[in-house]
C-alpha positions as CSV (number, residue, x, y, z in Angstrom):
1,X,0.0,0.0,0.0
2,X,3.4,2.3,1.1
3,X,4.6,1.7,-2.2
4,X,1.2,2.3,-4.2
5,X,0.7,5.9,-2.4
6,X,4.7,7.0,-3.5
7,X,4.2,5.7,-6.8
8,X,1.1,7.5,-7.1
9,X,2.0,10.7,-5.8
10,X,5.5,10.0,-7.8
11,X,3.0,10.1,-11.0
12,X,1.1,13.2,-9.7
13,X,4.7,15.1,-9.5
14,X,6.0,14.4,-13.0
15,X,2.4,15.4,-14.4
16,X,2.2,18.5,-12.6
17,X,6.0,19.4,-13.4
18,X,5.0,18.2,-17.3
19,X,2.3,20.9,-17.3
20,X,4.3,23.8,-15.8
21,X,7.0,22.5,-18.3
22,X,4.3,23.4,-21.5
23,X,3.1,26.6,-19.8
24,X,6.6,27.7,-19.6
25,X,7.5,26.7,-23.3
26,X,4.5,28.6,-24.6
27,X,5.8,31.5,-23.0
28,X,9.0,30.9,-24.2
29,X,7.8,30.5,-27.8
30,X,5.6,34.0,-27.3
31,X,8.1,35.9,-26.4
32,X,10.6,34.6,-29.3
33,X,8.0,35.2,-31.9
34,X,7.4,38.5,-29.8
35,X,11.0,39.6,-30.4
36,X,10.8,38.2,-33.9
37,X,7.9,40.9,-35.3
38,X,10.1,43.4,-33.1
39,X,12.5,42.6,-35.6
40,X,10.7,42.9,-38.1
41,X,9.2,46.1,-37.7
42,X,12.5,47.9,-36.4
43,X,14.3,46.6,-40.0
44,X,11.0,48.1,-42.6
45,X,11.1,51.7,-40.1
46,X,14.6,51.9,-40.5
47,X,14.5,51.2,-44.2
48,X,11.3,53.6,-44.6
49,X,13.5,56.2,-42.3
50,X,16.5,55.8,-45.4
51,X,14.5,55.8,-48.1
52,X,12.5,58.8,-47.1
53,X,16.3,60.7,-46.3
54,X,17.3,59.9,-49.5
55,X,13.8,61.5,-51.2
56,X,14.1,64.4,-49.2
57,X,17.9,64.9,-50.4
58,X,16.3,64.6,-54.3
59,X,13.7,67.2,-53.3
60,X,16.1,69.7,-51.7
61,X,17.8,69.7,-54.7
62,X,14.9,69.8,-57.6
63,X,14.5,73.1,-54.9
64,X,18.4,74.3,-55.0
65,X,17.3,74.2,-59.1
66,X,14.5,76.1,-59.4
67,X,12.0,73.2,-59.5
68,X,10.1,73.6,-56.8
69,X,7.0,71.5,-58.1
70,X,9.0,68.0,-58.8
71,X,10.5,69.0,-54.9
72,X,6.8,68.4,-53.3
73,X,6.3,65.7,-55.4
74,X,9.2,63.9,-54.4
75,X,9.1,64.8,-50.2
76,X,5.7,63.4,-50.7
77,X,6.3,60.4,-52.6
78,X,9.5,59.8,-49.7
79,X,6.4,60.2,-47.2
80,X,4.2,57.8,-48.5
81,X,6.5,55.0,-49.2
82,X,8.0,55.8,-45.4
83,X,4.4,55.7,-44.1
84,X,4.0,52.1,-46.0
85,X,7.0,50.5,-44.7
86,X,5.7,51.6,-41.2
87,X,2.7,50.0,-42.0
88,X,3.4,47.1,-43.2
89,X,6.1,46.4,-40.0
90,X,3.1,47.5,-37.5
91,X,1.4,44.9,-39.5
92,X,4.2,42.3,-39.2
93,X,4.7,43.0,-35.6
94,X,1.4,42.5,-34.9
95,X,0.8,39.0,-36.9
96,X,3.5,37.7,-34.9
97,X,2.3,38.9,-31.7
98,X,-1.0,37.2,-32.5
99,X,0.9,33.9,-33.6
100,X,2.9,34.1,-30.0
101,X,-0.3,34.7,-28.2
102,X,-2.5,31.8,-30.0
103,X,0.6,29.1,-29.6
104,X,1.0,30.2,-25.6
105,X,-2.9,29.9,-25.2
106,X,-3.1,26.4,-27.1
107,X,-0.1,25.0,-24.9
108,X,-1.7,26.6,-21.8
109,X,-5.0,24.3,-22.7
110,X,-2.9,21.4,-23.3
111,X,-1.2,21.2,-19.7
């Protein structure tokens, strides 16, 4: 009977320890995919950040040169595709946030 009660509560232990083992791992796999749309969105901002520089450079000169029509166009254009690229990375970040969020909740259920 000794021996049934250890082995039981033995059983108990490792399921217990299993479970907080698969809540920790979803948290785990959150916050990697977390960091990953991070990433993500820090690398299109920066490249929206460039790429707008650059168009403002082109539009400061069109200005320098007496075209100051084709210098609005291009600071806007510069604007718009920097406003995409943020976009799209708030997108990114968010999709992976959700992805984290579903695989920690469905790991959470299972243990």
């Amino acid at each position: 009977m000794k021996r049934m009660s250890l082995l039981g509560l033995t059983v108990l232990l490792l399921a217990a320890t299993g479970t907080a083992a698969a809540g920790d791992r979803g948290d785990r796999i959150d916050q990697r995919l977390d960091r990953k749309g991070d990433r993500i969105e820090h690398r299109l901002d920066l490249r929206g950040d460039r790429i707008e520089r650059r168009f403002d450079r082109s539009a400061r000169w069109a200005d320098q040169h007496g075209r100051p029509h084709a210098a609005n166009r291009l600071e806007r254009r510069g604007d718009r595709i920097d406003a995409r690229l943020d976009h799209r990375g708030e997108r990114a970040e968010a999709h992976w946030d959700r992805r984290g969020d579903r695989i920690d909740r469905r790991l959470d259920r299972r243990g």
